[in-house]
C-alpha positions in Angstrom: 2.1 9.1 1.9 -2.0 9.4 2.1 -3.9 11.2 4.5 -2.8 11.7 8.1 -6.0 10.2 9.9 -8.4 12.6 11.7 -8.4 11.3 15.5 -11.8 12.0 17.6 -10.4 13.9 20.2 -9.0 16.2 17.8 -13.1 17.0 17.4 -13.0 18.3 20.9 -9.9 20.7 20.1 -11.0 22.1 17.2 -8.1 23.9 16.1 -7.3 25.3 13.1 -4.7 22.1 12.0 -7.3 19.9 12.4 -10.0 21.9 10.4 -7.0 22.2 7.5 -6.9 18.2 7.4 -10.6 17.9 7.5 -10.2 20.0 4.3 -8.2 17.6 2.9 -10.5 14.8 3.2 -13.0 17.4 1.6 -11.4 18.0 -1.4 -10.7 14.0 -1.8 -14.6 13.5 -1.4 -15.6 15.6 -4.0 -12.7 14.8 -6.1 -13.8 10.9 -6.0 -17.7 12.5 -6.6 -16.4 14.3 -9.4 -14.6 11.1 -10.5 -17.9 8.4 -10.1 -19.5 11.4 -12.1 -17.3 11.1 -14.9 -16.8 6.9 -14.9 -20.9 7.2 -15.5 -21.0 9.1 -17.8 -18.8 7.4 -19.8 -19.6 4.1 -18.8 -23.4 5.4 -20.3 -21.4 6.3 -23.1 -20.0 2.9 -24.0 -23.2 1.2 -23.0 -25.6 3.6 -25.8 -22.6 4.1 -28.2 -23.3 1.4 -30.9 -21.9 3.9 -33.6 -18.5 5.1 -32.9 -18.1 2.7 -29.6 -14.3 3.4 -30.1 -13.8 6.9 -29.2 -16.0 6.2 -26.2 -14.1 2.9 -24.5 -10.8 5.1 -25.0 -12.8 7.9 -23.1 -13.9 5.3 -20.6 -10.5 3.9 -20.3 -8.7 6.8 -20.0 -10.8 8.1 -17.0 -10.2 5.0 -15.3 -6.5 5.3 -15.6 -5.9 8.4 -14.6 -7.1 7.9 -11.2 -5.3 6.6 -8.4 -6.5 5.9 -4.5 -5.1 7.9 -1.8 -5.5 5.9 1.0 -5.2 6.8 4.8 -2.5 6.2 7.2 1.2 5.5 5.8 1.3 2.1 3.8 -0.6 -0.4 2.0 -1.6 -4.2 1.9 -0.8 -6.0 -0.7 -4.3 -6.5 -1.1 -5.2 -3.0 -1.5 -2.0 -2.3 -3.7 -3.4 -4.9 -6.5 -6.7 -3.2 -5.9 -4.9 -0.2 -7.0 -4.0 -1.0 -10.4 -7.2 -2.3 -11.2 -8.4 0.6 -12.8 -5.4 0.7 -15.2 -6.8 -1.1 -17.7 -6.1 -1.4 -21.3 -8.7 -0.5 -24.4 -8.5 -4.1 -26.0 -10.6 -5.3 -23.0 -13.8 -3.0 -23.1 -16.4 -3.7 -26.0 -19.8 -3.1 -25.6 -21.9 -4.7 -22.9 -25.2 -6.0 -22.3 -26.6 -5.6 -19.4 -24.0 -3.0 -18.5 -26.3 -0.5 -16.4 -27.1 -3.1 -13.7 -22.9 -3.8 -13.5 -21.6 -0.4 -13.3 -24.0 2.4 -13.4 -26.3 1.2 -10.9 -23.4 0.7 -8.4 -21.5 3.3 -8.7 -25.1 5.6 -7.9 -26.0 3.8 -5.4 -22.1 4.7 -3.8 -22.8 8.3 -4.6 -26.1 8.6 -3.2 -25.8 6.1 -0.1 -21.9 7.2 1.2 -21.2 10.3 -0.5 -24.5 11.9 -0.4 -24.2 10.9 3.6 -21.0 12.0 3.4 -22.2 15.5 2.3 -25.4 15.7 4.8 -23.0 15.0 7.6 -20.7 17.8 6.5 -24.0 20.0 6.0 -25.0 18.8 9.8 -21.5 19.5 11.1 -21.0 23.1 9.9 -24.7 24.0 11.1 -23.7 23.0 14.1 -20.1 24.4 14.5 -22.1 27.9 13.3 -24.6 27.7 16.3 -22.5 26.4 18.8 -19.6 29.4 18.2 -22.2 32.4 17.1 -23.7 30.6 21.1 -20.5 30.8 22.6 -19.9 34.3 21.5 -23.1 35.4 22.9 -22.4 33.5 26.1 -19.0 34.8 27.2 -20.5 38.6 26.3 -22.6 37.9 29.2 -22.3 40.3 32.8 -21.1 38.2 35.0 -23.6 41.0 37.2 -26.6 38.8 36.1 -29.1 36.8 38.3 -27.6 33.5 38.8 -30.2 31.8 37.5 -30.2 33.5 34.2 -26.4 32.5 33.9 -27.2 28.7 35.1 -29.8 28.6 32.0 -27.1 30.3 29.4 -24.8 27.4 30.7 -26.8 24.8 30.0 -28.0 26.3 26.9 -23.9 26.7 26.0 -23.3 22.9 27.1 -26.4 21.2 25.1 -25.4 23.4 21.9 -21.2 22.2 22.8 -22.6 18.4 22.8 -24.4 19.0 19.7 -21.5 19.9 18.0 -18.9 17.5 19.6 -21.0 14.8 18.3 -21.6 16.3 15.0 -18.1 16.1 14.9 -17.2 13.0 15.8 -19.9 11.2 13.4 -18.6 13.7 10.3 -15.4 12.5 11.1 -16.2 9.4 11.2 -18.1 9.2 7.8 -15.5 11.1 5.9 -12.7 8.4 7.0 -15.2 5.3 6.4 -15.9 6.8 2.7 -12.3 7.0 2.4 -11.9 2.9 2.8 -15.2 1.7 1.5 -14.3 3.3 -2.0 -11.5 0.7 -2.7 -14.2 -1.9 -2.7 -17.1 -0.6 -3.7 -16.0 0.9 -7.0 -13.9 -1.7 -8.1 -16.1 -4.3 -7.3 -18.4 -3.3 -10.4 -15.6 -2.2 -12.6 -14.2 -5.7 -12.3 -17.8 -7.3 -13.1 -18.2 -4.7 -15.8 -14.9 -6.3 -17.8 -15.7 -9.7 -17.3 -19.2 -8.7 -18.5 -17.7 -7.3 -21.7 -15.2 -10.4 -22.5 -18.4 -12.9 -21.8 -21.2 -11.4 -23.7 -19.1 -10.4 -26.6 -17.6 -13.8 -27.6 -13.9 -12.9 -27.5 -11.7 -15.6 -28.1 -11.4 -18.8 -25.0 -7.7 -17.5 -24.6 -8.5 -14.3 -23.6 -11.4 -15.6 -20.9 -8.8 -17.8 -19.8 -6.0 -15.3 -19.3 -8.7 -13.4 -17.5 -9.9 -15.6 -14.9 -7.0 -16.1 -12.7 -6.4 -11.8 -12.7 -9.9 -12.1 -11.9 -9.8 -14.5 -9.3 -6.6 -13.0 -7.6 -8.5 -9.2 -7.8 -11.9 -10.9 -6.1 -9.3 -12.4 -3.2 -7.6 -9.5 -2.3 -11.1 -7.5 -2.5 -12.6 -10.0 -0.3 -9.5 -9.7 2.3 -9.7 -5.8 2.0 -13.3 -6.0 2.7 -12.6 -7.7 5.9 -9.9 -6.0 7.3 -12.3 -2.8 6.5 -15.1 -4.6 8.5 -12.4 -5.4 11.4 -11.4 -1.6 11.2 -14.9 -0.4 11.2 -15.7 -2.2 14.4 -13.1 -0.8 16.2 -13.6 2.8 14.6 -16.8 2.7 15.8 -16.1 1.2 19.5 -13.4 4.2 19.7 -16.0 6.8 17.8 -19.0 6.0 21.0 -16.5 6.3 23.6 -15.3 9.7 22.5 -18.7 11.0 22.1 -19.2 10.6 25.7 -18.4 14.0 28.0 -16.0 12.4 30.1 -13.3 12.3 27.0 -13.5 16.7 26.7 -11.7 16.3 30.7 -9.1 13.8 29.9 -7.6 16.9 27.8 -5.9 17.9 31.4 -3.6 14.5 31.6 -1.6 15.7 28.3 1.9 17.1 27.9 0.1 20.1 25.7 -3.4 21.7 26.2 -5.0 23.4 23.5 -8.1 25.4 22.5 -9.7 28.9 22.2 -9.0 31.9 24.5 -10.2 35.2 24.1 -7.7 37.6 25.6 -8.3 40.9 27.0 -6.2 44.2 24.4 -6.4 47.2 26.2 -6.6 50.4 23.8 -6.3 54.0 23.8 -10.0 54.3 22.9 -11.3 51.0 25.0 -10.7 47.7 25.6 -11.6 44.5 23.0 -11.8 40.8 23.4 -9.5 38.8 20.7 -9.8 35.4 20.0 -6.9 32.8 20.0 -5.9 29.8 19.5 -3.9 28.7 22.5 -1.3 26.1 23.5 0.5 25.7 26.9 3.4 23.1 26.8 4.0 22.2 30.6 7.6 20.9 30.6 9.0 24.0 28.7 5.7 26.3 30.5 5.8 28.2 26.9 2.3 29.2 26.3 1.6 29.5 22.3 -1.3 32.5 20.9 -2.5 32.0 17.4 -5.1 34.7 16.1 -8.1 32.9 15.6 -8.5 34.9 12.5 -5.1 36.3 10.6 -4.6 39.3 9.5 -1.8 40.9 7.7 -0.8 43.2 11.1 -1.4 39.9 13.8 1.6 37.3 14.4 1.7 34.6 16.7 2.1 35.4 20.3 4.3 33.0 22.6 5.0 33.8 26.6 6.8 32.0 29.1 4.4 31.7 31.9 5.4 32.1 35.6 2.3 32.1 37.9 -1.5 31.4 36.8 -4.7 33.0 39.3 -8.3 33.1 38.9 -9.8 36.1 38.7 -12.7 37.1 41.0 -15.9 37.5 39.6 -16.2 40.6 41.2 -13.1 42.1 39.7 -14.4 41.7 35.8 -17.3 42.2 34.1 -16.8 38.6 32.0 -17.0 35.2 33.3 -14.5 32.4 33.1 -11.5 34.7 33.0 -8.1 33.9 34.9 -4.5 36.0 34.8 -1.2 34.7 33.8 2.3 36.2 34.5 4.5 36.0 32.1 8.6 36.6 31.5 8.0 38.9 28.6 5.1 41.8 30.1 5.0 43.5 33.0 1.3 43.2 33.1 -0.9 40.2 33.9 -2.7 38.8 30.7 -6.2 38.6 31.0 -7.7 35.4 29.6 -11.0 34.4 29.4 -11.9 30.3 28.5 -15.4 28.9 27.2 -17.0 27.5 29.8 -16.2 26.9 34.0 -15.1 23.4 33.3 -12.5 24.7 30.7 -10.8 27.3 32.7 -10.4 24.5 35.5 -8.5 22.5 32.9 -6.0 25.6 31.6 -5.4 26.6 35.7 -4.9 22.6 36.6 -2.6 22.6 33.3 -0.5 26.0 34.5 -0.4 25.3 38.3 -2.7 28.2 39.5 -4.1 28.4 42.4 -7.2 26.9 42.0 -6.2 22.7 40.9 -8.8 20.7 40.4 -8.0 16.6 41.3 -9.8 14.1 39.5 -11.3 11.3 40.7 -9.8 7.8 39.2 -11.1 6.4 36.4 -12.3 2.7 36.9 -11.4 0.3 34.5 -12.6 -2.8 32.8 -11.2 -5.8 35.5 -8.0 -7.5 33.4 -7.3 -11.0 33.2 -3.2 -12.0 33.9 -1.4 -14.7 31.8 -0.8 -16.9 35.0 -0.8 -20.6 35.7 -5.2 -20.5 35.4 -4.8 -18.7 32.3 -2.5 -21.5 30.6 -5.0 -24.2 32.1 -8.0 -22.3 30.3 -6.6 -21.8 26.7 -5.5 -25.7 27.4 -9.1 -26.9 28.2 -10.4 -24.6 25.5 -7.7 -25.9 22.6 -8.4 -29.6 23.6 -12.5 -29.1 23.2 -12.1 -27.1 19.9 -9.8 -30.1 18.5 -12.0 -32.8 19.9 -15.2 -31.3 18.5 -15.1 -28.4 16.2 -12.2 -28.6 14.0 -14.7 -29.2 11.0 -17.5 -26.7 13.0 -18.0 -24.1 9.7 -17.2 -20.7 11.3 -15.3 -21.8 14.2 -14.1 -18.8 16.0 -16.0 -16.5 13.8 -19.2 -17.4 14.9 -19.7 -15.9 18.4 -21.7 -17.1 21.8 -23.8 -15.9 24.2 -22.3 -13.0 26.1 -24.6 -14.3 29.0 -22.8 -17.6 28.7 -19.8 -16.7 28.0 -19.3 -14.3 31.1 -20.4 -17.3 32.9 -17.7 -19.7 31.6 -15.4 -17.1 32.7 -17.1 -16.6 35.9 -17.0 -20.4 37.2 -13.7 -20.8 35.3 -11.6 -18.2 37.3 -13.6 -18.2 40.5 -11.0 -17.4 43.3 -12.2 -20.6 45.4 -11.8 -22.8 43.4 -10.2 -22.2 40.0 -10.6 -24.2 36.9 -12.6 -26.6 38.1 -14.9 -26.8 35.0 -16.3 -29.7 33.2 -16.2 -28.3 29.0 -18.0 -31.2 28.3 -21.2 -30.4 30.5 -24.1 -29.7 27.9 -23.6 -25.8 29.2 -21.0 -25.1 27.2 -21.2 -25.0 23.1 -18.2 -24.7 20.8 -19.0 -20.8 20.4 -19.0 -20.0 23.9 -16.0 -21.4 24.4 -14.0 -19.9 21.5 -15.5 -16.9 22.5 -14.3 -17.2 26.1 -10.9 -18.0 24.7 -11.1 -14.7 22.9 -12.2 -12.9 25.6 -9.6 -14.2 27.8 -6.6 -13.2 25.0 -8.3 -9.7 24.6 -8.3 -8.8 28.2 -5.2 -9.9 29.4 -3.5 -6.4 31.2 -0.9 -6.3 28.2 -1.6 -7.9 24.7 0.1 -11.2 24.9 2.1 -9.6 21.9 3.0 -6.3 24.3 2.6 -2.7 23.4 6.8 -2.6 23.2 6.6 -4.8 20.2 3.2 -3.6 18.7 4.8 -0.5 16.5 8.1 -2.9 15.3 5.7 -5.9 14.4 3.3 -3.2 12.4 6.4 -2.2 10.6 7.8 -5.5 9.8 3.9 -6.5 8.5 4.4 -3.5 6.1 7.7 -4.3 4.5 7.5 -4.5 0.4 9.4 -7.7 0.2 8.2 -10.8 1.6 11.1 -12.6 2.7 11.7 -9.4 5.1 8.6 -9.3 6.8 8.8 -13.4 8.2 12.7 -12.7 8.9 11.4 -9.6 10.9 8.3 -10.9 12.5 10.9 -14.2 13.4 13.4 -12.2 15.6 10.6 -9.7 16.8 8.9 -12.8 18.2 12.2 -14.2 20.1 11.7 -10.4 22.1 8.7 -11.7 23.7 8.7 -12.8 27.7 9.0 -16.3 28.0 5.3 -16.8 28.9 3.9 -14.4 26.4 6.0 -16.6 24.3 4.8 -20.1 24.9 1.3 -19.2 25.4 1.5 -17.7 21.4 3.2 -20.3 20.4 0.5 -22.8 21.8 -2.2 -20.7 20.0 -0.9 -20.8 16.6 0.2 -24.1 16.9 -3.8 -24.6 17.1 -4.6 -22.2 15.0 -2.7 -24.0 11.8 -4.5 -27.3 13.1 -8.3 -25.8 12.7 -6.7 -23.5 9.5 -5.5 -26.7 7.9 -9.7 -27.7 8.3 -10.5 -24.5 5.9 -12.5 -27.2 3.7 -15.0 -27.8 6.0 -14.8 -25.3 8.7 -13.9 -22.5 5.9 -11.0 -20.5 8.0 -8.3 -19.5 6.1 -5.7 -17.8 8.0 -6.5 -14.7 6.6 -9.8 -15.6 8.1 -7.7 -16.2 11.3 -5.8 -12.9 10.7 -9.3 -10.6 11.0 -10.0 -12.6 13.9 -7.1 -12.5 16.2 -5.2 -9.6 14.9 -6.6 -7.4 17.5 -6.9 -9.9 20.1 -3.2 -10.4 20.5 -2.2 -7.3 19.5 -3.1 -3.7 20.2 -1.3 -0.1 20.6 -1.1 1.1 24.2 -3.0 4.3 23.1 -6.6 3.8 21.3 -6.7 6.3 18.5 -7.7 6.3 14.6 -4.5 5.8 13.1 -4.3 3.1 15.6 -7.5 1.3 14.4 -6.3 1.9 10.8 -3.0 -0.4 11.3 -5.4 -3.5 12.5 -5.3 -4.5 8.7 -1.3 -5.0 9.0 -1.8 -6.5 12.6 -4.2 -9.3 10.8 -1.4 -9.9 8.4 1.2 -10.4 11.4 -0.9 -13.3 12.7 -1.9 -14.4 9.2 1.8 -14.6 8.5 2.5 -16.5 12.0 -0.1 -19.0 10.5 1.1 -19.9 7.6 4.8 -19.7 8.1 4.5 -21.7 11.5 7.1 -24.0 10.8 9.5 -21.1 9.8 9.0 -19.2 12.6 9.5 -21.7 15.1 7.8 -20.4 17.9 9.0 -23.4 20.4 12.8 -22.8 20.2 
């Protein structure tokens, strides 16, 4: 197993689990520095070592092999597997190389400087901000609630702009770290690879060898080339997801959970006085147990759980804090006094334990959804038939995208309620990339992926099976558990799909070109998160596999 993935909204939590993880990406990062570190140097080494070149390629080689890619999420691609063992290479194939600085060296810098260094100014950025926004929060809840209320207005707004701050310090490190994580596979091996076939070019070894090495070579450059775009699919996505978390509506959607979690200070009453400790809190509705971690553990603290029975505000009047509500619970016979960060988060923990101040949220307005209706068929129909009659040999068809102007247009005239589909294609308004990216459009917004979210986690699994005879049986029968129209509509696609694939020499789509494309337009998980985005690569390989096996899989049956 690799890395669990770091979501974005676990930025907003903050809790201790998620800092631990974050320290596991931490340690990876400066393990993989450590290891770029050592490949240059000893890549140097073989390069100057004219003398005693021997000792230093064994060096090299055993550097090389001792590494191994921990990857995020909980499987592999094929592709990334044979990326994998790459780097166990044997001595007989490194020799000295000219040349050799601008193959390896330079490359592997640049990675260090450009991601890792990034990598590292982002951390830097993120724990300057996680300093100033807690040491600010401290100061802020030690405020009287006695103070004018324009003083307490400004330390608000002060506490809000420094919470932002951080949030999206977060979210960006977060970000980073995970991007590193993938770009590595690529952009380290890349100049490896170049590096060996550098070494059995410029030092005449015999035309068996070069020949043995070009197809390991070309089958290395394919599946680095098909990693590369699933990244770039991945990325997109990441980044889609990584902007809509940033924004402030996100920290209030924390109230819609089965669990809420964050930081509490709670009022301990001593003999000599009374202290405010800080924990980290979780309240599970169904069971109403309401979980206290000390925020920092000591050898005396233990972890405090309650079973609540009734949640009130406290008055301002009655406390000399701000922010602070009571909770009754089974086990004292005292209220416990809590106070949360900010206004806004002791609405959410009193909304989330029933007190008697709820707070109702307004809807949330979505994107409008398309439905797979009897217009729907017409459109992909009109779009097909143009695509086939004039772009088959189009080079980028369906990669290359249109004008969002016109293609919201398209759409527009296309499903207008008056008078629907009563388009002419072949009016010189309409391009082959606006209407491929209509289609798209179309398949990406339909209210449910034409695949559904019931079969998105079972065709992910079958797309991750080692044997390959197991993943087509899988995907087969998964595909005979789609609703009838779901059904002909994808089988009406791919049907296409093989017809502009089986192009690829002019129009240069391959179905793993068609994979990247459509992966994530016929198929998505109901909730958007990062481990989400990270099994887009294996949703690519489900279409890419419904591409090339067409005939196998049979979708008209």
């Amino acid at each position: 197993m690799g890395h669990p993935p770091l979501e974005f909204s676990d930025c907003y939590e903050d809790s201790p689990d998620f800092r631990e993880r974050l320290k596991c990406y931490e340690l990876e990062l400066e393990r993989t520095s450590k290891f770029l570190k050592d490949v240059i140097k000893d890549g140097n080494s073989v390069i100057n070592a004219i003398k005693g070149y021997s000792v230093a390629v064994q060096k090299f080689s055993q550097t090389l092999g001792v590494f191994q890619f921990d990857f995020i999420g909980d499987s592999l691609t094929d592709d990334e597997m044979n990326i994998g063992k790459t780097l166990n290479v044997s001595c007989f194939f490194l020799v000295q190389v000219q040349n050799a600085c601008d193959l390896l060296i330079k490359p592997l810098e640049k990675f260090r400087k450009e991601q890792i260094g990034v990598t590292k100014e982002r951390r830097k950025k993120f724990e300057k901000e996680s300093e100033k926004y807690y040491s600010q929060l401290d100061k802020h809840l030690n405020l009287s609630a006695k103070k004018k209320e324009t003083q307490l207005q400004e330390a608000d707004e002060l506490l809000d702009k420094e919470r932002r701050n951080f949030y999206e310090s977060s979210v960006e490190y977060v970000y980073q770290i995970q991007q590193v994580q993938d770009r590595k596979k690529f952009d380290v091996v890349e100049p490896v690879l170049a590096f060996l076939h550098s070494i059995l070019t410029l030092n005449n070894l015999t035309v068996e060898m070069t020949q043995d090495f070009m197809p390991y070579k070309q089958e290395l450059q394919l599946s680095l080339q098909n990693t590369r775009n699933h990244f770039e699919s991945t990325r997109e996505e990441m980044e889609e997801l990584m902007k809509r978390m940033k924004h402030p509506t996100q920290i209030g959607k924390m109230h819609s959970q089965p669990v809420i979690e964050g930081y509490l200070y709670s009022q301990e009453k001593w003999a000599l006085g009374v202290s405010w400790v800080k924990y980290y809190c979780k309240y599970h509705k169904d069971s109403k147990l309401f979980v206290m971690v000390p925020a920092e553990p000591k050898p005396a603290t233990k972890q405090v759980e309650l079973k609540l029975k009734s949640c009130f505000r406290r008055k301002t009047e009655s406390i000399d804090k701000r922010f602070c509500f009571d909770i009754e619970t089974c086990e004292r016979n005292t209220p416990v006094t809590l106070q949360a960060v900010s206004e806004a988060n002791r609405k959410l923990w009193m909304e989330a334990m029933y007190g008697k101040e709820p707070i109702y949220h307004s809807p949330i307005h979505k994107q409008a959804e398309m439905e797979l209706n009897e217009v729907g068929f017409k459109f992909v129909r009109k779009c097909i038939n143009f695509v086939e009659t004039k772009g088959l040999t189009q080079e980028g068809v369906y990669r290359t995208v249109g004008s969002n102007i016109q293609v919201q247009k398209l759409l527009n005239v296309f499903f207008d309620q008056k008078c629907p589909g009563d388009v002419d294609f072949h009016s010189s308004d309409w391009d082959i990339k606006t209407i491929t990216s209509a289609m798209k459009f179309y398949l990406r917004s339909l209210a449910e992926p034409l695949m559904t979210y019931g079969l998105n986690r079972d065709l992910i699994l079958a797309a991750k099976s080692d044997n390959l005879d197991d993943r087509l049986g899988a995907i087969h029968c998964l595909t005979y558990k789609l609703p009838g129209k779901n059904r002909e509509m994808l089988s009406l696609l791919i049907q296409h799909l093989v017809n502009v694939c089986g192009n690829s020499g002019d129009n240069l789509m391959t179905p793993s070109n068609m994979g990247v494309i459509f992966g994530p337009t016929l198929m998505r998980a109901k909730e958007e998160t990062v481990a989400a985005m990270l099994d887009i690569k294996f949703q690519n390989i489900v279409v890419e596999i419904l591409i090339e096996d067409y005939t196998k899989v049979n979708l008209k049956d």
